[in-house]
VOGU-3710 file (C-alpha; in Angstrom, 3 decimals, decimal comma):
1> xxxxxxxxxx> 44,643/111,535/102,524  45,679/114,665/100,756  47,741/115,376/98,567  51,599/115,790/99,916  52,830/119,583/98,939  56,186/118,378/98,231  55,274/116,507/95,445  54,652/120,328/93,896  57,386/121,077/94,751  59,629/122,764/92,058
11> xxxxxxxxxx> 62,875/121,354/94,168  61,151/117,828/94,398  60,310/117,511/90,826  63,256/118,302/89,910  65,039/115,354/91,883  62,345/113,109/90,720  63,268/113,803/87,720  66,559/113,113/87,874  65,733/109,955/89,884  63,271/108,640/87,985
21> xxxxxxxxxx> 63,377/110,336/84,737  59,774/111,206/85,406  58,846/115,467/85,039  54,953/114,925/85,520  53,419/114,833/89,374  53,726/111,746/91,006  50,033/109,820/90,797  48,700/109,678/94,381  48,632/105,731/94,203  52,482/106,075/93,881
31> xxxxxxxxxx> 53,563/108,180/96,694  54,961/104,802/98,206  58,270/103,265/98,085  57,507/99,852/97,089  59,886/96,849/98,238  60,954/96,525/94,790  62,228/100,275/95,039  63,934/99,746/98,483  65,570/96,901/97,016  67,140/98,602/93,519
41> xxxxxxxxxx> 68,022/101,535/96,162  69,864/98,584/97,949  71,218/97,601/94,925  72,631/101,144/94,588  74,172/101,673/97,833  76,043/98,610/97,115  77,098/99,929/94,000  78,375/102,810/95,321  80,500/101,145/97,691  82,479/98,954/95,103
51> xxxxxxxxxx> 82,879/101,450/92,707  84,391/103,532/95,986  86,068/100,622/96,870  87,020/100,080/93,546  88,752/103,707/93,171  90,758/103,282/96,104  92,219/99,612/94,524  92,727/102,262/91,500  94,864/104,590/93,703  96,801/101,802/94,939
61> xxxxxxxxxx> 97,532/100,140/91,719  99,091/103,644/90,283  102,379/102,417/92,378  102,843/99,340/90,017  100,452/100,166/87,148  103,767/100,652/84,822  103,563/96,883/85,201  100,192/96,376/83,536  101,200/98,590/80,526  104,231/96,595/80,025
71> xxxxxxxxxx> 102,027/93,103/80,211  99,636/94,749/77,560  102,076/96,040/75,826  103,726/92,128/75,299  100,076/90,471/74,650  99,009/93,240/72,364  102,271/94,584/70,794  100,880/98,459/71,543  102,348/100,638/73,895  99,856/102,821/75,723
81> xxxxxxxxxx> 99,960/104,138/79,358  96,682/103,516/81,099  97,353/105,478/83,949  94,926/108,712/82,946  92,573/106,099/81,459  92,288/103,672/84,610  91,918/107,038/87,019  89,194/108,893/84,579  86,886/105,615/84,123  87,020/105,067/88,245
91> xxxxxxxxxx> 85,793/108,320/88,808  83,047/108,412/86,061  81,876/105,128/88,005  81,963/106,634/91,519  80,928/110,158/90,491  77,710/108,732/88,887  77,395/106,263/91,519  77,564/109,444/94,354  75,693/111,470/92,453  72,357/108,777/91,990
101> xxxxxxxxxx> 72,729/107,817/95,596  72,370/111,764/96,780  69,439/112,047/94,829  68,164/109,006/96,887  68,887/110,145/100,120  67,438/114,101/99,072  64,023/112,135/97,955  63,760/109,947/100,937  64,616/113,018/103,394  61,646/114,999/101,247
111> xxxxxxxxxx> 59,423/112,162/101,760  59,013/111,567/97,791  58,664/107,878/96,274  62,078/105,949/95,028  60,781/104,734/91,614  64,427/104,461/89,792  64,150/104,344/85,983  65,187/101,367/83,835  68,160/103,389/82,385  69,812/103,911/86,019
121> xxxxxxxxxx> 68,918/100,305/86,888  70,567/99,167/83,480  73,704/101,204/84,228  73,818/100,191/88,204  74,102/96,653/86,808  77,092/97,808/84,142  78,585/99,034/86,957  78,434/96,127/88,893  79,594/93,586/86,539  82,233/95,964/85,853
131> xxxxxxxxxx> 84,184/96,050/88,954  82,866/92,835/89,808  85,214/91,522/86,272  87,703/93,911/86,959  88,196/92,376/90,519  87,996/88,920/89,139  90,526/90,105/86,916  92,938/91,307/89,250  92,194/87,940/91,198  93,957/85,845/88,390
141> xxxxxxxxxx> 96,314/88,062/86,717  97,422/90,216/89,236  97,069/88,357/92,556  100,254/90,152/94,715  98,357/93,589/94,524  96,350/92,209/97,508  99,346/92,216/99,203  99,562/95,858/97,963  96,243/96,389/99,517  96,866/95,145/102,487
151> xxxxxxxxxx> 99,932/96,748/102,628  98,316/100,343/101,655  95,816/99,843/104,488  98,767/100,800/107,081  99,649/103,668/105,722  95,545/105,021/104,936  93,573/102,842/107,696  93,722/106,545/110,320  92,233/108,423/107,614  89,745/105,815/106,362
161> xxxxxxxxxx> 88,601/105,458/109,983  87,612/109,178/109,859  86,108/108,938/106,662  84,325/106,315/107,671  82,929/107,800/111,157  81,944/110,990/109,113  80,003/108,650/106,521  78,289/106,828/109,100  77,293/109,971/110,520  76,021/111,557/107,690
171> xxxxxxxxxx> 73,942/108,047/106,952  72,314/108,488/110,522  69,533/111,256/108,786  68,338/109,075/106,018  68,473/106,003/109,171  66,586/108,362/111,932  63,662/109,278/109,073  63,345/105,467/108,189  63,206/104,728/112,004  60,452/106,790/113,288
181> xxxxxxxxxx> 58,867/106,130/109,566  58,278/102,376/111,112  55,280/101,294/112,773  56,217/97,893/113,202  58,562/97,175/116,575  60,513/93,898/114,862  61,855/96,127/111,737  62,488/99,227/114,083  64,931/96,903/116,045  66,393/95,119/113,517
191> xxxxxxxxxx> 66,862/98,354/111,365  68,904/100,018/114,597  70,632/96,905/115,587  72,414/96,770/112,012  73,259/100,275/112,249  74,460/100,867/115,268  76,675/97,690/115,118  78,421/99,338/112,340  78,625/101,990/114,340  80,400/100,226/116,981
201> xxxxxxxxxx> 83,073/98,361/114,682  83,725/101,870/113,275  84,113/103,224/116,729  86,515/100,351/117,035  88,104/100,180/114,244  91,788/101,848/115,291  92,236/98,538/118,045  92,929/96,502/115,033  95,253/99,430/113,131  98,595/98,878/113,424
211> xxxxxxxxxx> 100,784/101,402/111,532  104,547/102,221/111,596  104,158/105,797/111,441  102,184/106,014/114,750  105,346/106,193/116,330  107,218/109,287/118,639  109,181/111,816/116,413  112,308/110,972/117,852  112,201/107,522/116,769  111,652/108,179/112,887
221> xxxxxxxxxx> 114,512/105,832/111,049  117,163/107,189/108,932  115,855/108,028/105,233  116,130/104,922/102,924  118,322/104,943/100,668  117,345/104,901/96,791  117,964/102,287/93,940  117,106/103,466/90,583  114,787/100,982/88,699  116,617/100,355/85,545
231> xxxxxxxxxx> 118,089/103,429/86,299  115,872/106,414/86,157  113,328/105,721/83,643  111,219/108,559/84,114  114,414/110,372/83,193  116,248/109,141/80,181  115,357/105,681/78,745  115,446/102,659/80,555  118,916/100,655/81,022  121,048/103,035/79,154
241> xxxxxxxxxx> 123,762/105,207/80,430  121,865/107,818/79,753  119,443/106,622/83,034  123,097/105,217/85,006  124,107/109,107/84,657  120,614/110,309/85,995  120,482/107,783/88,778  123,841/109,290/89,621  122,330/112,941/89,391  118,853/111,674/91,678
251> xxxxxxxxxx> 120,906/110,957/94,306  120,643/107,127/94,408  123,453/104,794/95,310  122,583/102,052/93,023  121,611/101,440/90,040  119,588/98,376/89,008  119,312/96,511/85,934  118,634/93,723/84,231  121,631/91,774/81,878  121,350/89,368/79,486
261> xxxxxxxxxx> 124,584/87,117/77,315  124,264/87,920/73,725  124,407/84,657/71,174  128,320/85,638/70,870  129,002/85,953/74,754  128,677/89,241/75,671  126,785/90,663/78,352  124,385/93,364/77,667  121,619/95,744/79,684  117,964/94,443/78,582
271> xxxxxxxxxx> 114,895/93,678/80,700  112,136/92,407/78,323  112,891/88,716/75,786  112,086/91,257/73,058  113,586/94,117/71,625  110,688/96,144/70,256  109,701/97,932/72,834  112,712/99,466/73,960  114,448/99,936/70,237  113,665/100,461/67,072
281> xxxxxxxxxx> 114,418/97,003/66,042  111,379/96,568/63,934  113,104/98,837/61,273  116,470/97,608/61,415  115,703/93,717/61,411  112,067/93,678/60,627  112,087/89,873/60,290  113,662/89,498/63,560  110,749/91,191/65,932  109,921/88,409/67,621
291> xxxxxxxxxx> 113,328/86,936/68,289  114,380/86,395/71,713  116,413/89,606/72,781  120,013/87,012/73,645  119,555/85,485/70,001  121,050/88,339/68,702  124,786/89,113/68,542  126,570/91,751/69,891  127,696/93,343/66,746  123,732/93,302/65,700
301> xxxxxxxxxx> 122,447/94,807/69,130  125,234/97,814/68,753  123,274/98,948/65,330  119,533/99,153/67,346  118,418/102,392/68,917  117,674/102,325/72,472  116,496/105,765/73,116  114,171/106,934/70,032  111,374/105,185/71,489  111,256/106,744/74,820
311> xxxxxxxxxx> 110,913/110,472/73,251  107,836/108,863/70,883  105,795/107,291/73,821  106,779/108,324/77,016  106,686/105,452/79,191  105,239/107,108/82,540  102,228/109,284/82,627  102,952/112,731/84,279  107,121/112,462/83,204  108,244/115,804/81,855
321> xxxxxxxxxx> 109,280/116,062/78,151  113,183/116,306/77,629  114,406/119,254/76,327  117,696/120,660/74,868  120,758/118,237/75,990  118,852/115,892/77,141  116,824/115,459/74,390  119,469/115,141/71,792  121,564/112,528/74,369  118,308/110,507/74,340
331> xxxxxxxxxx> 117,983/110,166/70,794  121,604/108,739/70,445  121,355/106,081/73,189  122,401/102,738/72,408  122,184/98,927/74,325  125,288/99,286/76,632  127,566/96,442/77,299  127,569/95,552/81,074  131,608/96,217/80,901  130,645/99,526/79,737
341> xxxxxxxxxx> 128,233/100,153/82,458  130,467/99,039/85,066  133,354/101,489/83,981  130,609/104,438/84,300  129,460/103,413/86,968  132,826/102,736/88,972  133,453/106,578/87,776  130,378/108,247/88,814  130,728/105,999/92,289  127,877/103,971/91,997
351> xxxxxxxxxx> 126,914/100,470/92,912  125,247/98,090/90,479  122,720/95,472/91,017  121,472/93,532/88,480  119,327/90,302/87,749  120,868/87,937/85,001  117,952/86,339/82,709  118,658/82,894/81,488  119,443/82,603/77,510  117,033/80,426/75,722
361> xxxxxxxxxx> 117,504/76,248/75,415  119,154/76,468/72,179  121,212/79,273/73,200  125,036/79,069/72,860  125,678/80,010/76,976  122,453/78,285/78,057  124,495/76,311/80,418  127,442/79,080/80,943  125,691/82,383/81,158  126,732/82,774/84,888
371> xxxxxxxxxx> 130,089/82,509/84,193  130,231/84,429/81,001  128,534/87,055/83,283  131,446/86,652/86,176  133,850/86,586/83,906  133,114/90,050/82,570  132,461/91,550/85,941  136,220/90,393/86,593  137,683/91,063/83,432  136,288/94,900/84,241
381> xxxxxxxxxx> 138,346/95,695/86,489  136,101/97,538/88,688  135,837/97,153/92,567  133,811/93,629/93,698  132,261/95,738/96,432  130,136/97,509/93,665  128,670/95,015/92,491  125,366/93,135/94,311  125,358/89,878/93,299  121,846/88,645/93,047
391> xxxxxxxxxx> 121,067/85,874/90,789  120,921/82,510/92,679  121,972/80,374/89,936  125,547/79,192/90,885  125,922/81,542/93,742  128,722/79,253/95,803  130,907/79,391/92,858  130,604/83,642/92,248  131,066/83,560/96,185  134,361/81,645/95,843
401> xxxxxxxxxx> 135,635/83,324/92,555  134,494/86,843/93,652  134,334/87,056/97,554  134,578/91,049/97,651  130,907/90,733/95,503  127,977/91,300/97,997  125,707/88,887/97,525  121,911/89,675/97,903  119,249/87,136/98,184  115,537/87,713/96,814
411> xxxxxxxxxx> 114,090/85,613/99,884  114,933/85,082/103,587  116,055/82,246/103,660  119,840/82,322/102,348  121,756/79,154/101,972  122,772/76,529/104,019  126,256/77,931/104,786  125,608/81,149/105,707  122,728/83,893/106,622  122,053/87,014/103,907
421> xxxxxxxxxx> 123,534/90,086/104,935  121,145/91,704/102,041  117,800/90,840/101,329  115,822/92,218/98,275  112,326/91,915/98,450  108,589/93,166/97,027  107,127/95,887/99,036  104,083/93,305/99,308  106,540/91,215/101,773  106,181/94,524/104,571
431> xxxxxxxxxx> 103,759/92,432/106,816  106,000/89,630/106,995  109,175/91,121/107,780  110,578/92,047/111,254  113,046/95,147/110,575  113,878/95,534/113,675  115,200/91,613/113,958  116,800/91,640/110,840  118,874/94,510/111,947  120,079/93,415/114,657
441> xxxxxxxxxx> 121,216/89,997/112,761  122,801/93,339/110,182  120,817/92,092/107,871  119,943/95,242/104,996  116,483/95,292/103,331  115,370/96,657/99,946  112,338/96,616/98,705  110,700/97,286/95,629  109,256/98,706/93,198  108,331/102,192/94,918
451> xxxxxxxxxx> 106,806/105,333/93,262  104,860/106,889/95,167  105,178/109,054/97,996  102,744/107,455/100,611  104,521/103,846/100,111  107,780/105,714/100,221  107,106/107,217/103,709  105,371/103,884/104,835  108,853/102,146/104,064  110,591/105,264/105,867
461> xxxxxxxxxx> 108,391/104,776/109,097  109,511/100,884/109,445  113,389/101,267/108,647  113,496/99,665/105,658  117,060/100,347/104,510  116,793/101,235/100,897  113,949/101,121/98,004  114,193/100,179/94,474  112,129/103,046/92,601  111,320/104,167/89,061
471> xxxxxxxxxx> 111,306/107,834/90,119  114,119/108,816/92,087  113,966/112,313/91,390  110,183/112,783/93,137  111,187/110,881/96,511  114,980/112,301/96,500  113,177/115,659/97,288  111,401/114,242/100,099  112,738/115,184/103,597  110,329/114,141/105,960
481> xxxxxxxxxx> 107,332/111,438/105,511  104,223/112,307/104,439  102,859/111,271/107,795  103,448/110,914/111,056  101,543/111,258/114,670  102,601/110,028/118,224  100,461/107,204/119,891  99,035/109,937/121,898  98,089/112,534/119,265  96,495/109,537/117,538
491> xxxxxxxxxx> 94,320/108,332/120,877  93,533/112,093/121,065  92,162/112,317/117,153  90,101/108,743/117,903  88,415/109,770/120,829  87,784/113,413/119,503  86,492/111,748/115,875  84,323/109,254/117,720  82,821/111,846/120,519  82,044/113,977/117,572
501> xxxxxxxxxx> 80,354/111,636/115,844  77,942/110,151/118,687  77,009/113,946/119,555  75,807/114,318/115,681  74,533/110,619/116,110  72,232/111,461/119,222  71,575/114,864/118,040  70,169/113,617/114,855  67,849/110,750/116,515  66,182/113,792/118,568
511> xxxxxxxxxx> 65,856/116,401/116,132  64,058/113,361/114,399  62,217/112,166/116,972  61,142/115,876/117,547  60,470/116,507/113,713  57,767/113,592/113,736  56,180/114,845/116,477  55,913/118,342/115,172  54,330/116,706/112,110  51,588/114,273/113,758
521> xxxxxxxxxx> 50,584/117,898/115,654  50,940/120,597/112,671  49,838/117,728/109,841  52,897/119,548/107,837  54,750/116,705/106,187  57,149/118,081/104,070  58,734/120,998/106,878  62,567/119,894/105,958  61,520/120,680/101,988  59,842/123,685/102,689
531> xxxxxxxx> 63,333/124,858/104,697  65,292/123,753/101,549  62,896/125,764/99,216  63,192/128,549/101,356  66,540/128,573/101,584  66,779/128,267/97,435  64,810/131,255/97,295  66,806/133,657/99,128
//
């Protein structure tokens, strides 16, 4: 048999090279794909799939990634946001991953041999243990953000189904050559049974999606309202009254936080058992770092700086630097009393919702710290109806000592006596809610933490009542969601994407069919290489 041309070829080399790290001509006894080839290019494809797979789990986890820097930050005692970090390693991974696999697919289609070198195979394998740990990872530590997933799948399943059509139809080239490559009948069927039964579940694929933002125009819910995470973090620093007065300024009703009794009885605003990373408390009690945050008394926590840290390492990637006023009121904040955030808050008319952590054991209120807490919401003399009530412990006694308090309930369920009126939930609980039902019992429903636009619209689409977000200011500007079709535009884009998509299916299986047949007559066996060449040169 002669020599192929292609293997000449300056455009073939050149992706041999790249392929197999290989510049001289390919030996004639190695113009063959051997099974052990097929199998690493196997190996590949499936690479390229997780690491795709593994950058769209990356785009989902950016909603609650401020999470994972605050759970490093408490195992490792550095603050760092991953954010940038998490996004640029993904798309190294699927970028190199794309990249290998094109050079597969351009070799096949130019009928040169698959001989991957070591180094590729040694960094397929890196790749693959890497998202394979990094999934395992998120399996233990992080198991809710496969609610997340599934969640994110209703607002991106419309658009994955037209990625994937287009993918599938783009695969039918490399498929067709392979076909009409095969002598053998058994492998000829098998090989277009598997891929046109993907075909078919692709095809299918919108029976099973179920979205709330397929849905007539006219029908779109009211916008939800917005409750500012700790206030505004992305703003001013977090549970100051700094973030109350940006909340305020974003537009949001309510502003939540998290309180905590100090060893001398005083409520106070802090969210983590430790005060380092939210004041400078390793320079004013350096011996005291690790102390729980309620062991210290309120005299103590009025001499810490709450606000210093949050110009030094901003806690959100993408945030915009304070400047001028701002900048100087951020330096100056201190940990705010909750009487003193209720008085604010009464003035700048907004609600407050907070969860109350439990003291340690050998903590002076371990046993009173709900009623130290009432006590100072009543003592402030601030409206009850401002205040959402939402720790469980003791709830029948706030209900009877404060009955203008609203009391909102972090599960469905309620209590015996009487059915919530407000629920406050995780996004992740979307699935298993029925808005509609739990409106009509007037039943509210927030639901947190939201950042990001796409969840925000998702949340807009299925009447969800309010959301609890750490960037008020991005999703106040919002007017319309991101998204939104009628059942009958939809039906219109599926039949249209799939119609498209089995004319380029059939189309290529022809233009194949006629290729090979053009080559058995003419003996030319590398026409489609020749075409590219061509088209190089001009």
């Amino acid at each position: 048999m002669a020599e192929s041309p292609g293997c000449c070829s300056v455009w073939a080399r050149c992706l041999h090279c790249l392929y197999s790290c290989h510049w001289r001509k390919c030996p004639r006894e190695r113009m063959q794909t051997s099974k052990c080839d097929c199998i690493w290019f196997g190996l590949l494809f499936l690479t390229f799939l997780l690491s795709l797979g593994w950058l769209y789990i990356g785009l989902v986890l950016l909603n609650d990634l401020h999470n994972f820097n605050e759970f490093l930050f408490r195992r490792w005692g550095h603050w760092m946001d991953w954010s940038l970090a998490f996004l640029l390693v993904i798309s190294l991974l699927v970028t190199y991953a794309s990249l290998l696999l094109v050079l597969a697919l351009l070799l096949r289609l130019c009928r040169q041999p698959l001989h991957l070198h070591s180094l590729h195979k040694v960094l397929l394998l890196l790749i693959m243990l890497l998202v394979a740990a990094g999934l395992v990872g998120l399996d233990i530590q992080w198991q809710q953000e496969w609610h997340s997933l599934r969640v994110s799948l209703q607002a991106t399943a419309p658009f994955l189904h037209i990625g994937a059509a287009a993918g599938i139809t783009l695969l039918a080239w490399p498929v067709a050559d392979t076909f009409y490559r095969i002598h053998r009948r058994g492998p000829k069927i098998l090989l277009l049974l598997l891929f046109f039964g993907v075909v078919l579940v692709i095809y299918l694929a919108p029976l099973c999606i179920s979205s709330p933002c397929i849905m007539e125009r006219r029908d779109l819910p009211p916008k939800p309202g917005l409750v500012g995470h700790r206030g505004a973090p992305m703003l001013a620093p977090e549970n100051t009254l700094m973030s109350l007065r940006k909340t305020a300024e974003c537009g949001a009703t309510v502003f939540e936080t998290d309180v905590m009794v100090s060893s001398d009885g005083v409520p106070f605003l802090m969210h983590d058992e430790h005060l380092s990373r939210t004041t400078n408390v390793a320079s004013v009690f350096p011996t005291r770092i690790t102390a729980h945050s309620s062991d210290f008394s309120w005299a103590e926590l009025k001499r810490l700086n709450a606000g210093s840290w949050f110009l030094e390492r901003r806690p959100f990637w993408g945030a915009k630097p304070l400047a001028g006023p701002d900048l100087k009121e951020a330096e100056n904040q201190t940990v705010p009393a909750l009487e003193e955030l209720l008085e604010e808050a009464a003035a700048l008319n907004l609600s407050i919702m907070f969860d109350l952590r439990r003291p340690p054991q050998n903590h002076t209120y371990y046993d009173t710290f709900v009623i130290q807490t009432l006590e100072t919401v009543l003592n402030a003399r601030v409206p009850q109806t401002m205040v959402f009530w939402l720790p469980d412990e003791d709830r029948a006694n706030v209900q009877r000592r404060a009955p203008g308090m609203r009391q909102i309930y972090g599960h469905q369920g309620g209590n015996r006596t009487e059915r919530p009126q407000f629920l406050n939930l995780p996004y992740q609980d979307l699935p298993l809610l029925d808005i509609k039902a739990l409106h009509k019992d007037n039943v509210s429903v927030n639901l947190f933490v939201v950042n990001k636009p796409w969840l925000f619209s998702l949340l807009w689409c299925a009447g969800v009542d309010s959301v609890t977000t750490n960037d008020c200011q991005l999703l106040q500007q919002m007017r319309y969601p991101i998204w939104l079709i009628t059942p009958q535009t939809y039906l219109i884009i599926w039949v249209i994407t799939n119609s498209v998509s089995t004319m380029l299916l059939l189309w290529t299986f022809l233009f194949q069919r006629r290729f090979v047949k053009k080559r058995g007559k003419t003996g030319l066996e590398t026409v489609l290489l020749m075409r590219i060449n061509n088209f190089m040169m001009e």
